[in-house]
N, C-alpha and C positions, 0 to 999 in steps of 0.2 A: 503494500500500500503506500503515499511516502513525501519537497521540499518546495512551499514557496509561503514567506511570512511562519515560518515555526514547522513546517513539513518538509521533512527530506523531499527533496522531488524525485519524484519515480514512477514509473510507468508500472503496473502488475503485469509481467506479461507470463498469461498463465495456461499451463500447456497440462496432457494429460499422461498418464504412466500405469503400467500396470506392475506390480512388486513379486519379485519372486520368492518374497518370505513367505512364512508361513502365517494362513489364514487369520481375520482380524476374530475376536470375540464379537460379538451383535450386541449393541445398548441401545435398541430402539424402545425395550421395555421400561427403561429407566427412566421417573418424570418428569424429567427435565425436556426430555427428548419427546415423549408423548405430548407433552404441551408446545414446546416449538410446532410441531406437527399441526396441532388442531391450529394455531395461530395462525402457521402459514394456508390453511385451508382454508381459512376463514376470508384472506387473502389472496384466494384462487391458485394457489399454489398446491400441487398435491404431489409428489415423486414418488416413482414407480419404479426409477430407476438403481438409487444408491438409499442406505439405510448408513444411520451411525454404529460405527463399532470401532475397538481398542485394538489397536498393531504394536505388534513387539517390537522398539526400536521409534519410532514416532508418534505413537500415544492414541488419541484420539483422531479419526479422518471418517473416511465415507468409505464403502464397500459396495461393490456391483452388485446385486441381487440376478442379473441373469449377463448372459455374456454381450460383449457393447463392441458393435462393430463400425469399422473404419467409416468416420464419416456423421457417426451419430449422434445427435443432441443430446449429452446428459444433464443437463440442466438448463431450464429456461423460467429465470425468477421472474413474473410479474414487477413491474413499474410499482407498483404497492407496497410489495417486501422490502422495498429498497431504502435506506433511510439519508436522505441526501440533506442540504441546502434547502431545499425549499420542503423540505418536511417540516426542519426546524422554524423557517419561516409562515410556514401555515400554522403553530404552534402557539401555546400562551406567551412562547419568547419573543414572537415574532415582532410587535407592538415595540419591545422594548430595545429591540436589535434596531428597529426603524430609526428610534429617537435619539441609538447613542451617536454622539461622536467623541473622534473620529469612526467610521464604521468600521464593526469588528470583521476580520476577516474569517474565511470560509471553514478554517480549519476553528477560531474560535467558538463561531455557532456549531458546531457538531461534538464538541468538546463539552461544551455548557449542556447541549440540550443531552448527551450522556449521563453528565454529575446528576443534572437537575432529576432525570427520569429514575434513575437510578436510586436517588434518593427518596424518590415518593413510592418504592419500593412496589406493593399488591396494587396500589393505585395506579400505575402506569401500563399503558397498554401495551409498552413496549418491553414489559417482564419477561415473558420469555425467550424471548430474544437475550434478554440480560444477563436471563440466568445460565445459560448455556456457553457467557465470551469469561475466558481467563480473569479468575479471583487475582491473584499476580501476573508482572510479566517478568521477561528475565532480556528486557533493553538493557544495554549499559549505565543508562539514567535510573535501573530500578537494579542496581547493582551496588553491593558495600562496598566503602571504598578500597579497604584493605583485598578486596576481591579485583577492582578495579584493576587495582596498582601489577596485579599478576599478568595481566593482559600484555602480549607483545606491544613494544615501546610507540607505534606506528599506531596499533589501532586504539592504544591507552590514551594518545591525544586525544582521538576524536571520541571518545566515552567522555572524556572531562570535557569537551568542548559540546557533546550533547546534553549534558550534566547542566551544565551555566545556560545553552540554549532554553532547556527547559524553564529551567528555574526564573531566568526572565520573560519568559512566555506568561508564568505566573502572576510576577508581580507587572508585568505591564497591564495587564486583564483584570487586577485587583478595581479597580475604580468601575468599569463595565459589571460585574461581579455586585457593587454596590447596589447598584443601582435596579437588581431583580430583590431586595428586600422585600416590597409588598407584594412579590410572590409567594414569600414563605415565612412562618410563622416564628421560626429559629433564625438564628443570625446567620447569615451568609456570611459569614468567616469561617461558621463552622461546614457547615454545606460544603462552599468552593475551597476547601482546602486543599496545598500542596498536594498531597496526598490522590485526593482526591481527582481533580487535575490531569497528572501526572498518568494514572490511570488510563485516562481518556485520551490521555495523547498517546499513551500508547497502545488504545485500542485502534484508533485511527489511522496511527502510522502502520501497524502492523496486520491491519486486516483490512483495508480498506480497497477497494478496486476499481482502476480507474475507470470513470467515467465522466466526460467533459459536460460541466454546463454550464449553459449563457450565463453570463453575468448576471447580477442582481444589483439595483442600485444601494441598498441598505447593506450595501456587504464592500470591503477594500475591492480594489481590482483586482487582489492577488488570483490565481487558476486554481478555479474551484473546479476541481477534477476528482472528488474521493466520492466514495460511496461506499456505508454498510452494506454488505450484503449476504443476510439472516440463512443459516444452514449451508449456501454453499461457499462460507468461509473455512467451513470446518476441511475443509478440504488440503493434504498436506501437499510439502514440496519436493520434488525431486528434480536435479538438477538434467535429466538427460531425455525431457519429453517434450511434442509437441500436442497443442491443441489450437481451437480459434478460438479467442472470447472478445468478446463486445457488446454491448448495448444495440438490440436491434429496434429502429426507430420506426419500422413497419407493426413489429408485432408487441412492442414498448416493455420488451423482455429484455433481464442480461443475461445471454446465453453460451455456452460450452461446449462447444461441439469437438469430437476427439478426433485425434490424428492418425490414431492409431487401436488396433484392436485392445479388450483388453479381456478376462477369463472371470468365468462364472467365481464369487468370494474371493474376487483381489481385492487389493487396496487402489483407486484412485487417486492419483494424485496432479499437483500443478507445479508450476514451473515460474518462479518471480522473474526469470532471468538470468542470464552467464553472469551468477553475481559470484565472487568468491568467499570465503567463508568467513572474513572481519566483513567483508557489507553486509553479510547476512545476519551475523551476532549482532551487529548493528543498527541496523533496521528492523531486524526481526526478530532478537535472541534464540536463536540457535542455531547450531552447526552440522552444516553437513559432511556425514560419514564417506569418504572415498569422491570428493567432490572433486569433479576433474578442472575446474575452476582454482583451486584452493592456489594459495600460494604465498611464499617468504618475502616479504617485506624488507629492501636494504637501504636504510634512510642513509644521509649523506657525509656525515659522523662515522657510520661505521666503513661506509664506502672507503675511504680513505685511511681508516685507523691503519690497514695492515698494507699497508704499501713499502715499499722498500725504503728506507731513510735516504736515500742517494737520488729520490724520486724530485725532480731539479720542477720549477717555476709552475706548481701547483696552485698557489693563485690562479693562475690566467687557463691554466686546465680546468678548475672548479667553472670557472666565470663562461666560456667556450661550453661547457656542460649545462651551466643554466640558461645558457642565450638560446640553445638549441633541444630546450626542451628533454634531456638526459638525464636531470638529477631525480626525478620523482620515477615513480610503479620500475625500479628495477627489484626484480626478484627473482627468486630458487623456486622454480615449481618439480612437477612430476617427472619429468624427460631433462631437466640440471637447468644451468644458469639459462634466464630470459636472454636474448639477442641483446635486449639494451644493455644489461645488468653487463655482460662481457664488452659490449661497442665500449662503456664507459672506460670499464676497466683497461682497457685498450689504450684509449687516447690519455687514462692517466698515469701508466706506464710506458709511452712514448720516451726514449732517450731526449737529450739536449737536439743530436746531431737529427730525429726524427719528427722533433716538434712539428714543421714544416708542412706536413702530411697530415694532420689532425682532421683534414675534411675527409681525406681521404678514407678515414676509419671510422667518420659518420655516413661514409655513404655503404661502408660493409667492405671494404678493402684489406686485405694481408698486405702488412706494412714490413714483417721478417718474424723470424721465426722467433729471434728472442724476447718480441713485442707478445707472441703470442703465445709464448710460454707461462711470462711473467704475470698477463693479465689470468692465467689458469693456476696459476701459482696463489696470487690475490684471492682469488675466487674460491677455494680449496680451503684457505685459510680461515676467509670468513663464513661460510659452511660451517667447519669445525668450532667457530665460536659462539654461532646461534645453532650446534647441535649441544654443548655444553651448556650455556646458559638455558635450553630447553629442559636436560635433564636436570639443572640444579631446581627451575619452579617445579619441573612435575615431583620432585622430594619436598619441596613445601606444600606445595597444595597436595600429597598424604598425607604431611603431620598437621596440617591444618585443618584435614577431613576428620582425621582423630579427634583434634583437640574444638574442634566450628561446628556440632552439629548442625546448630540451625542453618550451617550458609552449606549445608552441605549438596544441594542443587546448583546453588550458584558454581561452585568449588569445581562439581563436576565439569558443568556448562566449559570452565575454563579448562578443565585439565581433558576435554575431550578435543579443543582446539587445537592446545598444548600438543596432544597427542598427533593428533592427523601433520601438525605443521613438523614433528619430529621425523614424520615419515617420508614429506619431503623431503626434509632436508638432506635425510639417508640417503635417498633413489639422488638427489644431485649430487652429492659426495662421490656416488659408485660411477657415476657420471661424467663426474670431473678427473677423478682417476683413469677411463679409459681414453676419455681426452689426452692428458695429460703423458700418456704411453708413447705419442708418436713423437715428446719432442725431448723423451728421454735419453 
């Protein structure tokens, strides 16, 4: 779901998968579930197709009840179920959203009418729906911070830097926030709290699927593009499927149609996009297992820590590297060092007598063999130091699982990143090693 005014921007783009684990459990019987049901029935929605049930390894998703072949609609939610912008504006918020200024934006009104509905608990018509979206999340913003700080260096900035996002989202919203007082009986301090909030934002960012709509004057300019959408969010992700989804503006459905077959009690699933696995903990809190996306972050500090000391007029190497767009996404994935991640290393291993050449090793040129050794030499090095500083957290966050029960979800969340990014780093290691053979 995802940034414009307090929303990561992001498009959902959501594809479908069939899983060759073993079969989900069925919780259609469970009330939570029977009531979503009758809600959405009541709002012309009935599905024939997917039922809720439990998968080992991803939790909660959707299950095919018969087998769903290329080509076919599994889900087509009525315009009803949907809970957008102008839901909230046909609402008792609506009046008030009209009056404030400056006008809240899109991602505020869907935030508010959240806390607010949420709060009036049996009295809201939007309950079950409520009841059925995550009591916690596990965003970075709903992470402790001593959990935080465990996160690889690269995506720890952007956890604290969605951390303070939030939190100013907060307190700029406080004053609009005032002013629904003579809607509720209790102080709207206590209502819209952080806490509260927080929630919302990150039910929005994290489930919410795009769908564009026009403008509304009582709203910022910002791109009102999110939309709830009740049951078929429950729907998990896997990185290697296709589907179609959209908004279809004939039949005023958002619908799902598969790309691919999939087997009578699989798991269904979607596809946010070739995101890798810090966008995904990021935007989404959680990580995907064997994601072919994933991959080692080498910020520009460490770029250079292991260079040779004899490495001559590395200013102006650094400066050539940021002019040209090289210092940022180099990384270690599954098949060893990215093409950038070595182009760098390249030009900042260039000799004095080599300097000269430096375009020539941004356009993918062999410059000699000892340029290209030494950049694989580099590369090996720092490898080995984000495969050591991986096993020193994954030894803290076990004694931290000992000693932390309560953060013991979060602990994992991290030590399963931990893990997958360790596995990189090995496959580039073995990698760099057979590189490394021919200029032995």
């Amino acid at each position: 779901m995802k940034n414009g005014g307090g929303r990561t921007s992001r498009i959902r783009r959501r594809k479908l998968f069939t899983s060759s684990e073993s079969r989900g459990v069925n919780e259609s019987y469970k009330p939570e579930f029977i009531e979503l049901k009758k809600w959405l029935k009541d709002r012309r929605f009935e599905d024939t197709t997917l039922i809720p049930a439990h998968f080992p390894g991803t939790g909660r998703g959707l299950m095919s009840k018969t087998s769903l072949q290329e080509g076919q609609t599994i889900i087509s939610l009525p315009e009803s179920c949907l809970l957008t912008t102008d839901t909230v504006i046909r609402s008792y918020l609506g009046a008030y959203i009209a009056k404030w200024q400056p006008p809240p934006s899109p991602l505020l009104a869907l935030c508010t009418f959240l806390v607010s509905e949420k709060h009036a608990g049996d009295r809201s018509p939007w309950k079950p729906y409520l009841e059925v979206l995550p009591k916690a999340y596990t965003c970075p913003v709903c992470l402790e911070p001593e959990v935080v700080n465990l996160l690889p260096n690269p995506l720890k900035t952007k956890a604290w830097e969605q951390r303070s996002h939030v939190w100013e989202f907060f307190s700029s919203s406080r004053g609009f926030f005032s002013s629904l007082q003579p809607l509720f009986s209790e102080a709207v301090e206590t209502i819209f709290s952080y806490r509260a909030l927080r929630w919302a934002w990150c039910a929005v960012n994290t489930r919410a699927v795009y769908m564009k709509r026009p403008p509304l004057l009582c709203l910022s300019p910002e791109p009102d593009t999110c939309a709830l959408a009740p049951y078929l969010d429950l729907l998990n992700h896997s990185p290697d499927v296709q589907v179609k989804a959209a908004f279809n503006e004939e039949t005023r459905c958002y619908e799902i149609r598969t790309a691919t077959r999939c087997g009578k009690h699989k798991e269904v699933f979607i596809c946010y996009g070739p995101h890798d696995n810090h966008r995904l903990l990021l935007e989404y809190g959680f990580v995907c297992v064997s994601n072919p996306h994933a991959c080692v972050y080498v910020s520009k500090d460490i770029l250079v820590k292991y260079l040779p000391s004899t490495a001559k007029q590395m200013n102006k190497k650094i400066s050539i590297l940021e002019d040209h767009d090289f210092i940022e996404n180099l990384t270690f994935g599954w098949d060893g060092p990215s093409w950038r991640l070595l182009t760098a290393l390249k030009l900042l291993c260039l000799e004095a007598e080599e300097f000269m050449c430096w375009k020539k090793v941004l356009l993918g040129e062999i410059i000699s063999d000892t340029n290209e050794k030494a950049s694989l030499d580099v590369a090996q090095k720092i490898c080995h130091y984000f495969i050591e500083e991986t096993h020193a957290v994954l030894r803290k966050v076990s004694r931290m699982k000992d000693e932390e029960v309560a953060l013991m979800n979060q602990l994992t969340l991290v030590e399963t990143l931990r893990t997958e990014e360790l596995k990189i780093l090995q496959a580039s290691a073995k990698a760099l090693t057979t590189l490394q053979t021919a200029f032995s």
